[in-house]
C-alpha positions as CSV (number, residue, x, y, z in Angstrom):
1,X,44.9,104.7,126.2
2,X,43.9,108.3,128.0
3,X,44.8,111.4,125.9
4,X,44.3,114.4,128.5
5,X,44.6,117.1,126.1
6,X,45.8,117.6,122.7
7,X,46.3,120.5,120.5
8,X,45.8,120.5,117.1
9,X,44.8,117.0,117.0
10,X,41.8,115.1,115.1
11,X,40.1,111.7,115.3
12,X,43.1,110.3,113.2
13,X,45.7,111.5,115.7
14,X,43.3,109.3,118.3
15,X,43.0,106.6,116.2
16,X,46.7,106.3,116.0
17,X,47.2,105.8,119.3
18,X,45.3,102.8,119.6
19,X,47.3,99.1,118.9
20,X,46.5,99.6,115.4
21,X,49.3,102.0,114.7
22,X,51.7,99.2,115.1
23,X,49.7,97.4,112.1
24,X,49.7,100.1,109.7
25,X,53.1,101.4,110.3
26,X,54.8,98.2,110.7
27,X,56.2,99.8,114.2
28,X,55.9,97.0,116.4
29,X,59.2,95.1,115.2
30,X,60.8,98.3,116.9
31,X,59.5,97.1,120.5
32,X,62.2,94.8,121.9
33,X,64.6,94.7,118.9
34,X,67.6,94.6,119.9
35,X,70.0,98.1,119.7
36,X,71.5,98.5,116.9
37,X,72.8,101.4,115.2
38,X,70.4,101.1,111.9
39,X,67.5,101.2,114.2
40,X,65.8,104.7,113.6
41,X,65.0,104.8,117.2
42,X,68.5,104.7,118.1
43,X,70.4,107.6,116.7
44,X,71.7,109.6,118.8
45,X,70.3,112.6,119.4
46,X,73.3,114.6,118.6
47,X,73.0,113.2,114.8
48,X,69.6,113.9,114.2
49,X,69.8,117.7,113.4
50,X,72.5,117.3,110.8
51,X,69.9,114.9,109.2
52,X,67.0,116.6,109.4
53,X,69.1,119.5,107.7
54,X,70.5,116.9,105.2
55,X,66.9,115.7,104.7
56,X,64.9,119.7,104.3
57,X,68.4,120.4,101.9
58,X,67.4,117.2,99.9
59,X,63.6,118.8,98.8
60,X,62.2,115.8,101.7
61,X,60.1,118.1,103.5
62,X,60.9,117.7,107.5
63,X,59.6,118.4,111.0
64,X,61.1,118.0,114.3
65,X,59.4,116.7,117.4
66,X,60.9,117.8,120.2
67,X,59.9,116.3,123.8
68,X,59.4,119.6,125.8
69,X,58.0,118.4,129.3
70,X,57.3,114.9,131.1
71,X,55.5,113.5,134.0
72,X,55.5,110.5,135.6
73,X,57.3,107.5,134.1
74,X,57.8,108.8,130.6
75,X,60.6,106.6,128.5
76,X,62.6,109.5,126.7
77,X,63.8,112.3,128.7
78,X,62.9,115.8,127.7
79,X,65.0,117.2,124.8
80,X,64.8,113.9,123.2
81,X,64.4,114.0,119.2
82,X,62.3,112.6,117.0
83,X,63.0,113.7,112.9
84,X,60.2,113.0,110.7
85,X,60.0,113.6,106.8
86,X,56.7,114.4,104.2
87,X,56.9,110.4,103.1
88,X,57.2,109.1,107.0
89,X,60.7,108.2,107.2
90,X,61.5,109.6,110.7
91,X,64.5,109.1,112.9
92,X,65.1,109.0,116.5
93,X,62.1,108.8,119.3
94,X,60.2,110.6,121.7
95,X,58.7,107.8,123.3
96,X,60.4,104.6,122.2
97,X,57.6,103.5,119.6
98,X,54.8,104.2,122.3
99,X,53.0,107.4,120.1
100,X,56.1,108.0,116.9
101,X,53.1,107.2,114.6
102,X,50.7,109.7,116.1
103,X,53.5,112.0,116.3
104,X,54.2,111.3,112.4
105,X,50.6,112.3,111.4
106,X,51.1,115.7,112.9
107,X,54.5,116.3,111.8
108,X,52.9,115.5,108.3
109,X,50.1,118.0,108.5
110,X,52.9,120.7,110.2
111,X,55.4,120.5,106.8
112,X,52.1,121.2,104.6
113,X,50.6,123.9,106.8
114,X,54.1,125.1,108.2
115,X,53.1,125.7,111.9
116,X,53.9,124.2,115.0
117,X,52.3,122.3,117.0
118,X,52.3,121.1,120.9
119,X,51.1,117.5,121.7
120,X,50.0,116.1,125.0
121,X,50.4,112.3,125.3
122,X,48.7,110.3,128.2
123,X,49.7,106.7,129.0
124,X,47.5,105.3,131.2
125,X,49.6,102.4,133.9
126,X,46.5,99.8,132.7
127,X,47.7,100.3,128.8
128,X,51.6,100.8,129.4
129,X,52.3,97.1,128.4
130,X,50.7,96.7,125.2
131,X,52.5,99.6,124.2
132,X,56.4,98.6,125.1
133,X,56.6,100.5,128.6
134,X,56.7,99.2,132.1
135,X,54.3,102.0,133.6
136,X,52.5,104.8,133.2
137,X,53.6,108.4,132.0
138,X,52.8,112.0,130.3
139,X,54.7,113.7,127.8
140,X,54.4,116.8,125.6
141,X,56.1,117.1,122.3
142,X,56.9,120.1,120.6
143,X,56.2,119.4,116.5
144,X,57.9,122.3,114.2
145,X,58.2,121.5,110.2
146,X,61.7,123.3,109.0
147,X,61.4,126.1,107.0
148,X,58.1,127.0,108.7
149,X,57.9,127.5,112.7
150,X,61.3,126.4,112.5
151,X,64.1,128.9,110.5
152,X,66.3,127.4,108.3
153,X,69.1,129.6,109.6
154,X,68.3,128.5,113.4
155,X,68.5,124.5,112.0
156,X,72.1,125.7,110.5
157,X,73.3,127.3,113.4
158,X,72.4,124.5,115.5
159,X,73.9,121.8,113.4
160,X,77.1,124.0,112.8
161,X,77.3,124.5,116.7
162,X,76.7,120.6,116.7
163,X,79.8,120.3,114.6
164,X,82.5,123.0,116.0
165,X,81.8,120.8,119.4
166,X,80.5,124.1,120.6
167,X,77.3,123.9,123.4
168,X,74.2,126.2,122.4
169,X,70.3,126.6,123.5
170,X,67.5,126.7,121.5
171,X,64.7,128.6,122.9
172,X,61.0,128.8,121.5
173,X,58.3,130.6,123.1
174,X,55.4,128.1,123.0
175,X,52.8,130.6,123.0
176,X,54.4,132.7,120.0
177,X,56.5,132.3,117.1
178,X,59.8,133.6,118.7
179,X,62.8,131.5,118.6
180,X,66.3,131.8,118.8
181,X,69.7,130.2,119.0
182,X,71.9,131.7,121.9
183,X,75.6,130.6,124.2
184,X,75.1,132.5,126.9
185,X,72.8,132.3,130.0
186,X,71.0,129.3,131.3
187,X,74.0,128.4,132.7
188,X,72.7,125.8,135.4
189,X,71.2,124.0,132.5
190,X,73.9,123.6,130.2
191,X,76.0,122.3,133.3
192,X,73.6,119.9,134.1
193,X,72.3,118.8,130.7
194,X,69.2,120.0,131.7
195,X,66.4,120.9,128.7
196,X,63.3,122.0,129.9
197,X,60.5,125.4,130.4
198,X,61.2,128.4,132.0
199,X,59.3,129.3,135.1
200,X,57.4,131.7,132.6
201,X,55.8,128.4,131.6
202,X,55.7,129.9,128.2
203,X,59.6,129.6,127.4
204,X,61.2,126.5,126.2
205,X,65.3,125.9,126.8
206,X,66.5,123.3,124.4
207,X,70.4,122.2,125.2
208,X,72.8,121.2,122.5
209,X,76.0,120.3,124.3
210,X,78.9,118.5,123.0
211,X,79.1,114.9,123.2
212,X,80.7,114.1,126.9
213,X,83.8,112.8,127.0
214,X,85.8,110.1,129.2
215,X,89.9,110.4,128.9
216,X,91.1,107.2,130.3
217,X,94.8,107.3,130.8
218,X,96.2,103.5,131.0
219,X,94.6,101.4,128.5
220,X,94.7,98.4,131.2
221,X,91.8,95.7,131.8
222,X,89.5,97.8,133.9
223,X,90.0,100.3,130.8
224,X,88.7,97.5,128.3
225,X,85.3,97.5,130.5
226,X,84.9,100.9,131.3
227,X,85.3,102.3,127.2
228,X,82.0,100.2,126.7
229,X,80.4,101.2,130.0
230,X,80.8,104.6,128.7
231,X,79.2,104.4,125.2
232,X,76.4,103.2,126.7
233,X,75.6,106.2,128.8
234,X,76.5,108.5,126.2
235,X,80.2,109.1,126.7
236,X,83.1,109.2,123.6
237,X,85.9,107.1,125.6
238,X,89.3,108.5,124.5
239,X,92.1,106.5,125.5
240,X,96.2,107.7,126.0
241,X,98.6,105.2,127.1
242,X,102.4,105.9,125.3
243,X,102.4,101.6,125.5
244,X,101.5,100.2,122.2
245,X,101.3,96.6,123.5
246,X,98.4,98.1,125.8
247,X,96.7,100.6,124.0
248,X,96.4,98.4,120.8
249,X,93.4,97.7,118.3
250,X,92.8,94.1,119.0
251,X,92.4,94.8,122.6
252,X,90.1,98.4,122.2
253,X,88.8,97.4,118.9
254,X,87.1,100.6,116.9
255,X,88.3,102.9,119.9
256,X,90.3,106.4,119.8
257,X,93.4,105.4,121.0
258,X,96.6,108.1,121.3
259,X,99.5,106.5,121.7
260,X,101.5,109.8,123.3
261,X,102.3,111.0,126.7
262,X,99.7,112.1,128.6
263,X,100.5,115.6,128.8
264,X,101.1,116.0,125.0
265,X,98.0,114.6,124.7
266,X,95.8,116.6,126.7
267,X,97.3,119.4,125.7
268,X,95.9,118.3,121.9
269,X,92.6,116.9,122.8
270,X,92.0,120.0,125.5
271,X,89.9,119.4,128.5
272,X,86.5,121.0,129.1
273,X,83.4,121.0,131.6
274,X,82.1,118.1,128.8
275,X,85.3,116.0,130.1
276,X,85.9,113.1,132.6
277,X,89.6,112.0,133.2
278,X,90.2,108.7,134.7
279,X,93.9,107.5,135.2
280,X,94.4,103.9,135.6
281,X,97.7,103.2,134.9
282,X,99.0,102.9,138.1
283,X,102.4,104.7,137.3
284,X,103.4,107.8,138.2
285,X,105.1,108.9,134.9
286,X,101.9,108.6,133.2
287,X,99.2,109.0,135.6
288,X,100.6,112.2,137.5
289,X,101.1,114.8,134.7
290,X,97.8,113.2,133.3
291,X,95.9,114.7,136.8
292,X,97.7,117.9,136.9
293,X,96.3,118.8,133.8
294,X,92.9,117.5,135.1
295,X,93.0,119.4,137.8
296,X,94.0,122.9,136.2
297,X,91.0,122.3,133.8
298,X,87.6,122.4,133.9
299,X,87.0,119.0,133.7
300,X,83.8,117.6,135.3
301,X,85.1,114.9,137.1
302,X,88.9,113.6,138.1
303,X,89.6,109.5,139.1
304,X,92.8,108.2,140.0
305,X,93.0,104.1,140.3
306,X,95.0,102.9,143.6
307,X,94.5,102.4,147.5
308,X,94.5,105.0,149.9
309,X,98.1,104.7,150.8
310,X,98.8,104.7,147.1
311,X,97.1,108.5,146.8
312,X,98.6,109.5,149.6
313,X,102.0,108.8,147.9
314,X,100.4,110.8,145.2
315,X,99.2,113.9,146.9
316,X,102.8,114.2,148.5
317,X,104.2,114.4,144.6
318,X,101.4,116.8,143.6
319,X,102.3,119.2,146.0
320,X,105.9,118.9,145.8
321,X,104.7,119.9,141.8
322,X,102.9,123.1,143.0
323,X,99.3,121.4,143.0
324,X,96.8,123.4,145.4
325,X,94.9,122.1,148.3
326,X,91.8,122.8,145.9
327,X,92.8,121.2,143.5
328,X,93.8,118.1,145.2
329,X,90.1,118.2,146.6
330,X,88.8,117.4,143.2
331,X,90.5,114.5,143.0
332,X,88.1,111.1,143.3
333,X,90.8,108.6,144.9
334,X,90.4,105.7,145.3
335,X,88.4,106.0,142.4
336,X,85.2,104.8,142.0
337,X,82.1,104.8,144.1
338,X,82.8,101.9,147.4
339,X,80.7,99.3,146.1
340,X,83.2,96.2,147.4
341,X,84.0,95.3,144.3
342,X,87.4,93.7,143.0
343,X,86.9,92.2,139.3
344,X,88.2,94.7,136.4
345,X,84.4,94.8,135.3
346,X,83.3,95.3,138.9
347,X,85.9,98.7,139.4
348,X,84.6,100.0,136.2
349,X,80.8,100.1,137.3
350,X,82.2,101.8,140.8
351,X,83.9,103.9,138.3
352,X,81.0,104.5,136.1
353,X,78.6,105.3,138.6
354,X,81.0,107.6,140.1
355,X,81.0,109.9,137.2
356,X,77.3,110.0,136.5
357,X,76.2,110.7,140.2
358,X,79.0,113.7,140.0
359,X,77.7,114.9,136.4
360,X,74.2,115.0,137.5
361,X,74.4,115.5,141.0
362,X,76.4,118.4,140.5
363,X,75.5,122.0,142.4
């Protein structure tokens, strides 16, 4: 394995990287387990800082690593978290198990000594299998021990914007000790989910947005694929169907399910630039107020289920409602990307893919 540069690092840090690290730390059950939510690698990302501030609160001594920049075919995406405390215990990933236990020595040293530290992993193509990746890549991790390079107050204010469902930055200049938690600017990152440096190359943006969210009005069978499709990329699935026989437990086990009108329930629930809203019910009385509160929001993407001559029908309703010509642009009907499918499970992976390409192919 090639380590192109690394700062603040010894022989051990080396060492580390080598297969032995899967030995001593006992991380090499974590390659190929199967996800599941008591594997410390899979906590999402958005529950990591409440723990690490549970954990520093709790006398455990922690440090976050924070992957700040990536090249090549790097597993975790910049932003990605990786919570580590004084005894090892650690939570999340910046590389999938690839270099957590060099990553763990550092953190280690940062909560004694109390500064920071940047990290520059190589992963040679040659070496990428015996590590649990399919190729090659470069990353560079941000380590700061809380308390030290990292304020307490700034962890706070994170995890409390984390919790009011309220999207912030944090931004660290890597060649100081600035740092500081701010809601405004860096506007084409927070709609795009985007953490990363500045063109300074000095100044690193990391975003804390909400959890997305998918409303799904009509808790039908394409709904019964689409909640899970939606977890798995990262999306809260909220479904709103007034039908109790539909919208029940048994058939969206562990789901939030509102069993209201779909205006009332907007209204409550409120629609953001965090929000998708998919109506499949396939009946006007719930599907239309459902899109003309979509459409008056700032919701990130709207997807109304039916054929062509189906939305037609609709748009001449909409209109006749006082809907605009702008904002019966934003509608995505016949919903779904055109991938010639017809199975419940086939619409919602047009569906799906739909809503990613327009979250991150946006502007």
């Amino acid at each position: 394995m090639h380590i192109p540069s690394t700062t603040h690092a010894d022989t051990n840090l080396k060492t580390l990287l080598t297969g032995a690290v899967f030995t001593m730390l006992d991380l090499s059950p974590m390659l190929g387990r199967e996800t599941n939510r008591t594997d410390p690698m899979t906590t999402a990302d958005h529950d990591l800082l409440p723990l690490a501030l549970d954990w520093h609160r709790a006398g455990r001594g922690v440090a976050i690593a924070t992957v700040i920049q990536t090249w090549g075919s790097a597993p975790r995406a910049v932003g990605s978290l990786l919570v580590i405390d004084a005894a090892g215990a650690m939570e999340g990933s910046v590389s999938g198990g690839c270099v957590e236990g060099a990553v763990m020595v550092e953190a280690q040293e940062a909560i004694t000594d109390g500064q920071a530290r940047t990290l520059t992993f190589g992963i040679a193509d040659e070496d990428a299998f015996a590590v649990g990746l399919a190729c090659g890549g470069e990353i560079k991790v941000l380590v700061e021990p809380v308390g030290g390079a990292m304020a307490v107050t700034d962890l706070e204010a994170l995890v409390a914007a984390t919790a009011a469902k309220t999207p912030v930055a944090y931004v660290v200049d890597l060649e100081g000790t600035g740092r500081a938690v701010v809601s405004t600017g860096h506007d084409d990152r927070f709609r795009l989910d985007r953490s990363g440096i500045e063109a300074d190359g000095k100044t690193f943006v990391a975003i804390h947005n909400p959890p997305l969210r998918m409303v799904i009005v009509g808790a039908v069978h394409i709904a019964q694929f689409l909640v899970g499709m939606a977890r798995s990329c990262g999306i809260d699935p909220i479904i709103i169907d007034p039908r109790g026989a539909f919208g029940s437990v048994a058939r969206f086990p562990g789901e939030t399910i509102i069993e209201d009108w779909p205006d009332d329930a907007l209204g409550d629930i409120g629609l953001d630039r965090r929000t998708a809203v998919v109506t499949l019910a396939h009946d006007p009385k719930l599907d239309d107020p459902a899109v003309i509160a979509a459409v008056n929001s700032a919701a990130f993407y709207v997807g109304c289920l039916g054929s062509r001559r189906t939305h037609e029908k609709r748009v001449t309703r909409l209109k006749a409602a006082g809907v605009t010509a702008a904002q019966l642009s934003r509608i995505n009907a016949p919903v779904g990307l055109n991938l010639g499918g017809r199975a419940p499970a086939e619409i919602a992976v047009s569906i799906m893919a739909q809503v990613i390409e327009t979250l991150r192919k946006a502007g």
